[in-house]
C-alpha positions in Angstrom: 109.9 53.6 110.1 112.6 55.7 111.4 116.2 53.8 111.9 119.7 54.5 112.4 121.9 54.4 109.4 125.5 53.0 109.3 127.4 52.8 106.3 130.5 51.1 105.3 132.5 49.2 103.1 131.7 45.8 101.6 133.9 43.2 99.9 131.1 42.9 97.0 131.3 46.7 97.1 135.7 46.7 97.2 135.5 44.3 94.3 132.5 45.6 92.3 134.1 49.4 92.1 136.9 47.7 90.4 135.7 46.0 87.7 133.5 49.7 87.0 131.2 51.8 88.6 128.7 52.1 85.8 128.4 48.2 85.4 125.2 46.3 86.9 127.3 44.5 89.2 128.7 47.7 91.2 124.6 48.9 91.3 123.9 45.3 92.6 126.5 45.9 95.5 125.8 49.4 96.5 122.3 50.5 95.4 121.1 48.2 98.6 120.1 48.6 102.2 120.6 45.6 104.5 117.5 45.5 107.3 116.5 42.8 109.9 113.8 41.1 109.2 111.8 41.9 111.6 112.3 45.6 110.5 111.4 44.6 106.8 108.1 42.7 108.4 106.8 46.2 110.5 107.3 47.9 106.7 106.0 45.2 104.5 108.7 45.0 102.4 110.2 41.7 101.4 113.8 40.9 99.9 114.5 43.2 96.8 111.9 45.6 97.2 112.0 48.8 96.8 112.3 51.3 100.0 113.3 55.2 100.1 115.7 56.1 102.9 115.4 59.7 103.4 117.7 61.3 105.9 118.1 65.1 106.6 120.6 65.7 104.0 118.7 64.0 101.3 116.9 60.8 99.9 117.6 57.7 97.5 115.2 55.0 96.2 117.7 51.3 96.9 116.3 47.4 97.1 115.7 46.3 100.4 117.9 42.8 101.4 117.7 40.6 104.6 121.0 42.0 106.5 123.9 39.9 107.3 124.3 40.3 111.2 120.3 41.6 111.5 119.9 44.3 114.3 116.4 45.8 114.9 116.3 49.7 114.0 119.6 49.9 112.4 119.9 49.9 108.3 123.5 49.4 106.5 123.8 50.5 102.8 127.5 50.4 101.4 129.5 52.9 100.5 128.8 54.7 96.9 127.2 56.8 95.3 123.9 56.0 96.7 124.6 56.0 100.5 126.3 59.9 99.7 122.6 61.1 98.9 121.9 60.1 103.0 125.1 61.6 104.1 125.8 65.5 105.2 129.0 67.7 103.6 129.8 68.7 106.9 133.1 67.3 108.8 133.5 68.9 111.8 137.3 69.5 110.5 138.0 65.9 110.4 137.9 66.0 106.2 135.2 63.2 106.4 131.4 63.5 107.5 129.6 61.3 108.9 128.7 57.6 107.5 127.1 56.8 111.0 124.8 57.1 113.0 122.3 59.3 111.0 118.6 58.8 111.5 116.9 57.6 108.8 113.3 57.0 107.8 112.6 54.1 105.4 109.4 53.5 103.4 108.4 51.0 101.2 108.6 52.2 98.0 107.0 50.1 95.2 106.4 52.2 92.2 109.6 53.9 92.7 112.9 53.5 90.4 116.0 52.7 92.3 118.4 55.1 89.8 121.3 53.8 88.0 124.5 55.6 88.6 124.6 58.2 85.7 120.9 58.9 86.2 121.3 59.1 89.8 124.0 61.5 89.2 121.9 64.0 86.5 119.6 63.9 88.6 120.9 64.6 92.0 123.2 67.7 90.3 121.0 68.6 87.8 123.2 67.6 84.6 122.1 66.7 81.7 124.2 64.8 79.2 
């Protein structure tokens, strides 16, 4: 299904960083991607399942939750280290790139792992501990 991504701040995602970006509860707030439900139906994914969002810049396995103000066609996954695998380097001179507005594709995505932060982060830059 191919959507447009927004991404953005989020109290659970404020207060999570705080308390530690490795813990559970900081993955639990950020390693997400809010869809409407009628989005989630046309996918068959259901309420913590698993979807890939790939975007031109890149692609991240995140679980898949029933969005808070649902609008058809456009997926919201905080900011963090997971919504920076989606998002460009470029910033037009600004000093940020874009967090909006990027189309997206999202899959249902069963047998694959949404990453924990350090994994994500070997991973994505090829570091091994």
């Amino acid at each position: 299904m191919k959507a447009v991504l927004i991404t953005g701040r989020t109290l659970a995602q404020g207060q999570s960083k705080e308390h530690g970006k490795t813990l559970a509860k900081y993955m639990e707030a950020c390693a997400i991607c809010e869809m409407d439900d009628s989005d989630m139906a046309t996918i068959g994914v259901k309420q913590g399942d698993n979807v890939k969002l790939t975007t031109e810049f890149g692609s991240v396995v995140v679980k898949a939750v029933k969005a808070k103000s649902p609008t058809k066609d456009i997926v919201f996954v905080p900011y963090g280290p997971w919504a920076n695998m989606l998002t460009g380097p470029e910033t037009q001179g600004t000093g940020m790139p874009h967090f909006k507005g990027l189309e997206v594709e999202v899959k249902h995505a069963p047998t694959e792992k949404v990453l924990g932060l350090e994994e994500l982060i070997r991973t994505s830059y090829g570091r091994e501990k």
